[in-house]
MARDO-39078 format. One record per residue: x, y negated, z negated of N, C-alpha, C, O in turn; residue in one letter; chain; residue number from 1. Coordinates in steps of 0.05 Angstrom, whole numbers, plus 5000, padded with zeros to 4 digits. Each point is the difference from the previous one (the first is absolute). Layout:
# residues N
<nX->X, nY->Y, nZ->Z, caX->X, caY->Y, caZ->Z, cX->X, cY->Y, cZ->Z, oX->X, oY->Y, oZ->Z, residuo->A, cadena->A, num->NUM>
...
//
This chain:
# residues 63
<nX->8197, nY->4648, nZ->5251, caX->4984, caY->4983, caZ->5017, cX->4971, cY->5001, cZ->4991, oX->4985, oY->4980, oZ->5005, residuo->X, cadena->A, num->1>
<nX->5005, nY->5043, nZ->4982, caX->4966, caY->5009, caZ->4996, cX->5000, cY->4988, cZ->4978, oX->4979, oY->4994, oZ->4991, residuo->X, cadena->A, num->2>
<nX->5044, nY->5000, nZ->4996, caX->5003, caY->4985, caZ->4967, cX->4992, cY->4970, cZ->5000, oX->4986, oY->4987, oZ->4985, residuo->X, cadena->A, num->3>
<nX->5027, nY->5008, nZ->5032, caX->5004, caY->4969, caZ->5002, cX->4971, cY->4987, cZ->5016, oX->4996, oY->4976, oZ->4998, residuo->X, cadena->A, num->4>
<nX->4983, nY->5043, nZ->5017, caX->4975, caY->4987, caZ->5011, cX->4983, cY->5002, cZ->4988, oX->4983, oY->4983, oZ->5003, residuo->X, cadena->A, num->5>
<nX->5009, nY->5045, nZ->4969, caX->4989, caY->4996, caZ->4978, cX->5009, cY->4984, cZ->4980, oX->4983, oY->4994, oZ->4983, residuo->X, cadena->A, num->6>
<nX->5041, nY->4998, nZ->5015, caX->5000, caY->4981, caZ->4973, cX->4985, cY->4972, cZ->5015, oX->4987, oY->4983, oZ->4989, residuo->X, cadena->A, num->7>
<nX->5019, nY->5019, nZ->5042, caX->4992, caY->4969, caZ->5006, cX->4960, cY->5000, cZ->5004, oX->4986, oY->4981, oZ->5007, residuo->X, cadena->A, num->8>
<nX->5006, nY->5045, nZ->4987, caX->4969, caY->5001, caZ->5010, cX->4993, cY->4999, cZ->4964, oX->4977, oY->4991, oZ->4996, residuo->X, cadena->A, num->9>
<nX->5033, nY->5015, nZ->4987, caX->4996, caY->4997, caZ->4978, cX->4991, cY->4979, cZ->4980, oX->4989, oY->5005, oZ->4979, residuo->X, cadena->A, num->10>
<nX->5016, nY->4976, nZ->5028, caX->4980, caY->4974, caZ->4994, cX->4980, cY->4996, cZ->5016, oX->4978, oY->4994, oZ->4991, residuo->X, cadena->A, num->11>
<nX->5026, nY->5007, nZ->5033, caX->4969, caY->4997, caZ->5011, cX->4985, cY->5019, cZ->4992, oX->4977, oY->4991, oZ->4999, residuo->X, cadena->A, num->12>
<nX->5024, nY->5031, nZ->4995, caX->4985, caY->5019, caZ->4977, cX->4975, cY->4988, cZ->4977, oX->4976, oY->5002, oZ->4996, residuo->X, cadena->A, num->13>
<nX->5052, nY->4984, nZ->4992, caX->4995, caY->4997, caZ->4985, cX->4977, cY->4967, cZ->4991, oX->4989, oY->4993, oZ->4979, residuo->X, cadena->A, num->14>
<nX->5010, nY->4996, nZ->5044, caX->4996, caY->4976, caZ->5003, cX->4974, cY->5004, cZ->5016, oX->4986, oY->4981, oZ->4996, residuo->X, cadena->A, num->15>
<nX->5000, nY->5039, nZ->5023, caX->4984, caY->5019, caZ->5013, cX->4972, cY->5008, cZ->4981, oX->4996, oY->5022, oZ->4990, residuo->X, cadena->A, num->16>
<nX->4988, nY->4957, nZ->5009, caX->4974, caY->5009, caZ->4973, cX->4975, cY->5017, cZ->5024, oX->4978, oY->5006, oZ->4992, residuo->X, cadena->A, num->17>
<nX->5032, nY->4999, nZ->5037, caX->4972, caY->5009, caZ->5011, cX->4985, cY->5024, cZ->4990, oX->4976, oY->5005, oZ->5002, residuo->X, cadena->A, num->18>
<nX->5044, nY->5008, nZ->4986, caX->4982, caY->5035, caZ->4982, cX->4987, cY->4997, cZ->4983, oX->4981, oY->5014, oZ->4992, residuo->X, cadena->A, num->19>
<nX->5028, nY->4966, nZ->4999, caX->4988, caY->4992, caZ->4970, cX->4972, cY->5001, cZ->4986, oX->4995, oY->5004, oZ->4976, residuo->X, cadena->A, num->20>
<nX->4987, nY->4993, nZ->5046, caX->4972, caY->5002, caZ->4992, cX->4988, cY->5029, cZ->5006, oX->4980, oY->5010, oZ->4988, residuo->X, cadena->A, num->21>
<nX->5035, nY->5003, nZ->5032, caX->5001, caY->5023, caZ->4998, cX->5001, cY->5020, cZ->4983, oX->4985, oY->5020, oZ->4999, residuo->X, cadena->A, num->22>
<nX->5033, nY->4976, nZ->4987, caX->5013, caY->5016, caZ->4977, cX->4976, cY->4997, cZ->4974, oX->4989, oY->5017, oZ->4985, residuo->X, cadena->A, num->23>
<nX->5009, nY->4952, nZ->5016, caX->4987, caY->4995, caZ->4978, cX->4971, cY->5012, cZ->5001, oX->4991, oY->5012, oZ->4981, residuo->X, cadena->A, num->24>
<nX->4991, nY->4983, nZ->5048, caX->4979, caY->5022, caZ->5010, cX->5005, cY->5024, cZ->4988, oX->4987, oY->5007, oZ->4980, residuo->X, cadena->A, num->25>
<nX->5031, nY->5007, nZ->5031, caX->5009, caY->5029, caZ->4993, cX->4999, cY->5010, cZ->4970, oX->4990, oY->5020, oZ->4989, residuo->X, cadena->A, num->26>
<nX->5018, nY->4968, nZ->5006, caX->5006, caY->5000, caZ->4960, cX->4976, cY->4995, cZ->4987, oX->4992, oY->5015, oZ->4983, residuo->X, cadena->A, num->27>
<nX->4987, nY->4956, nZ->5027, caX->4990, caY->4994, caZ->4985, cX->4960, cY->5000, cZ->5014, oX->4979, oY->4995, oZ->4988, residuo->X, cadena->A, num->28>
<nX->5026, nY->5011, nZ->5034, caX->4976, caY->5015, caZ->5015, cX->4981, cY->5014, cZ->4998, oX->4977, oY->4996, oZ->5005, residuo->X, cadena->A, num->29>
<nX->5037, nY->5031, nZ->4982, caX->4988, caY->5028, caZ->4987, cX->4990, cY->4997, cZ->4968, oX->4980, oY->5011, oZ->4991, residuo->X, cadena->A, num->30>
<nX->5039, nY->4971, nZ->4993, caX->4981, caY->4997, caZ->4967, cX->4970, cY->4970, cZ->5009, oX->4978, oY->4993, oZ->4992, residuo->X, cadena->A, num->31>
<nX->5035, nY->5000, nZ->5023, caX->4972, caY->4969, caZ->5011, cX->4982, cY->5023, cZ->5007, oX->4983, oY->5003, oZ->4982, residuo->X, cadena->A, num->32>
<nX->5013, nY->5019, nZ->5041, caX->4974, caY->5020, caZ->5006, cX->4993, cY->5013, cZ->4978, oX->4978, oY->5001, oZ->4990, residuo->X, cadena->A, num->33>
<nX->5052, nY->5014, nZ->4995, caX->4980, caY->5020, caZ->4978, cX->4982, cY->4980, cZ->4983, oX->4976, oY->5004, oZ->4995, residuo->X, cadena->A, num->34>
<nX->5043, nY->4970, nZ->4994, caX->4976, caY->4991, caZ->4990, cX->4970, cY->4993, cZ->5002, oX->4983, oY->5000, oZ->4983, residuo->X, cadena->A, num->35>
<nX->5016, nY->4993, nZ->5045, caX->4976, caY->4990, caZ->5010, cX->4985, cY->5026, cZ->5006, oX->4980, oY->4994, oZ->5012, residuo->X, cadena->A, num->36>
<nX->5022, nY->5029, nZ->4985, caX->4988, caY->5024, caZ->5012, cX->5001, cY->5019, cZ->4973, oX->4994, oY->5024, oZ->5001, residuo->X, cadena->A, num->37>
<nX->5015, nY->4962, nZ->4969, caX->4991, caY->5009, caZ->4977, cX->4980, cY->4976, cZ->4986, oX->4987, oY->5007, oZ->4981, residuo->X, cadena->A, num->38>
<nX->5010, nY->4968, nZ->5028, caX->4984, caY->4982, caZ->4993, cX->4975, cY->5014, cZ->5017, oX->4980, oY->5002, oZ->4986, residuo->X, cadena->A, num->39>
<nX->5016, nY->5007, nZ->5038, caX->4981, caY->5007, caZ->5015, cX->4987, cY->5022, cZ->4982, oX->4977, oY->5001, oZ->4992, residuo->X, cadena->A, num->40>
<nX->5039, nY->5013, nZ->5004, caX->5001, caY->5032, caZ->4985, cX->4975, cY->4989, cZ->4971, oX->4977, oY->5006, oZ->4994, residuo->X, cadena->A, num->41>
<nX->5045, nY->4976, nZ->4995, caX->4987, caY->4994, caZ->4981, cX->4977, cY->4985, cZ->4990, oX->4993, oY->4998, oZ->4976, residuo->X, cadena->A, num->42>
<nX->4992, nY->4990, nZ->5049, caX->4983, caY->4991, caZ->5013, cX->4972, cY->5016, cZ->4999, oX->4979, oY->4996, oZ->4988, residuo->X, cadena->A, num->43>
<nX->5031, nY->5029, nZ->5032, caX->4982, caY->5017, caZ->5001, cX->4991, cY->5022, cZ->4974, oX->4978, oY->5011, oZ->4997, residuo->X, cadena->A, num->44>
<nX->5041, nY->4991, nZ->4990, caX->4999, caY->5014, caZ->4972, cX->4977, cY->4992, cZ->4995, oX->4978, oY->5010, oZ->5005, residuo->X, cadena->A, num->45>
<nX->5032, nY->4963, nZ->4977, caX->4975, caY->4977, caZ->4991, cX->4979, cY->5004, cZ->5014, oX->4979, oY->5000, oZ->4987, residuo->X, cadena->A, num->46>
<nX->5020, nY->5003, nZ->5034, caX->4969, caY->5001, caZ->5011, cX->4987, cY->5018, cZ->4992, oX->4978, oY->4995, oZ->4989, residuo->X, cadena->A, num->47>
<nX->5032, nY->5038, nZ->5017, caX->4986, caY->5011, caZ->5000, cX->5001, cY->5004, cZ->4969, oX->4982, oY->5015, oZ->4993, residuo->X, cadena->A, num->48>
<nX->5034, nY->4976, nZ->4986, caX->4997, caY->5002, caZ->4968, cX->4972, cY->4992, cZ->4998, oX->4985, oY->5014, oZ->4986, residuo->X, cadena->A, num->49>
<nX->5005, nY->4959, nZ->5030, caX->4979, caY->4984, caZ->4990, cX->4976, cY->5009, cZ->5010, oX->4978, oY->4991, oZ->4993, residuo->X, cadena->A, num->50>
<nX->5027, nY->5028, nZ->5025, caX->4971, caY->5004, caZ->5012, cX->4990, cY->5033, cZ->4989, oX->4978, oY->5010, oZ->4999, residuo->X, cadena->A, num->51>
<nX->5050, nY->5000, nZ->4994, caX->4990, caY->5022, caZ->4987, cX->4989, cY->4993, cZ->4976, oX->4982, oY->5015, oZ->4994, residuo->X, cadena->A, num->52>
<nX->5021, nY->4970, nZ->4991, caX->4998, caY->4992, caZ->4977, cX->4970, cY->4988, cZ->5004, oX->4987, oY->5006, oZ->4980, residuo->X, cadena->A, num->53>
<nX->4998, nY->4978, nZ->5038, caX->4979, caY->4986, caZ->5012, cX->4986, cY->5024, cZ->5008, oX->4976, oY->4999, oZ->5000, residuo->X, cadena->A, num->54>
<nX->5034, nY->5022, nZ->5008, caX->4983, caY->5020, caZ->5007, cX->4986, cY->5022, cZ->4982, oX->4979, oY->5012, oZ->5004, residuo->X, cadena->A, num->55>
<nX->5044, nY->4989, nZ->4969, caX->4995, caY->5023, caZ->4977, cX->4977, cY->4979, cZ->4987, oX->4978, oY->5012, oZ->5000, residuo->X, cadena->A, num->56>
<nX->5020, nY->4969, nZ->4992, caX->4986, caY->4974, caZ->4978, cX->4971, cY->5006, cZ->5022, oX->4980, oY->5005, oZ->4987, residuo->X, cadena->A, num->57>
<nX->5018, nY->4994, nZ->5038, caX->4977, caY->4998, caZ->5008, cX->4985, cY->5037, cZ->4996, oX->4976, oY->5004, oZ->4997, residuo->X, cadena->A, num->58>
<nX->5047, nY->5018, nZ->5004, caX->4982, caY->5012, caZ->5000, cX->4994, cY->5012, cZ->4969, oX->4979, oY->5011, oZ->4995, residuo->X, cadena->A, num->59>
<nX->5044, nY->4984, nZ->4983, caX->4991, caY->5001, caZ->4978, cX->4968, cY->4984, cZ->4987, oX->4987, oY->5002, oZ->4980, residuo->X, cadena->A, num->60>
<nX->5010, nY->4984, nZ->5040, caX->4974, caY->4985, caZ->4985, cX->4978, cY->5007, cZ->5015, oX->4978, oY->4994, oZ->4991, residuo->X, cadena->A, num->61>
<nX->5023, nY->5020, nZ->5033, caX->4988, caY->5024, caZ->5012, cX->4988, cY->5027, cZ->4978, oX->4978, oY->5009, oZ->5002, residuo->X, cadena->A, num->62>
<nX->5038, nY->4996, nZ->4985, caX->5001, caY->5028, caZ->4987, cX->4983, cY->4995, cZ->4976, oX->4996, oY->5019, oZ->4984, residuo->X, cadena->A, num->63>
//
């Protein structure tokens, strides 16, 4: 009897897209932040590359 009400819920399963963006959130959510939070990363690198670099030039010509 438990056989025969899952075979009949089994296309509507299958036919059923509401998780769908869910899943795909889930999966594809976490590489969308790391990236945006290693572009940030890499952001700030650069900055302070350029200002250290803006800061040694000014005081080398100091010396």
């Amino acid at each position: 009897m438990h056989f025969c009400r899952l075979a009949n819920t089994l296309p509507d399963l299958r036919s059923d897209a509401r998780g769908f963006s869910a899943i795909e959130f889930a999966i594809l959510g976490p590489v969308f932040f790391a990236l945006l939070f290693l572009a940030f990363e890499v952001g700030l690198l650069y900055t302070r590359m350029v200002l250290l670099d803006d800061t040694l030039t000014k005081t080398s010509k100091l010396i």
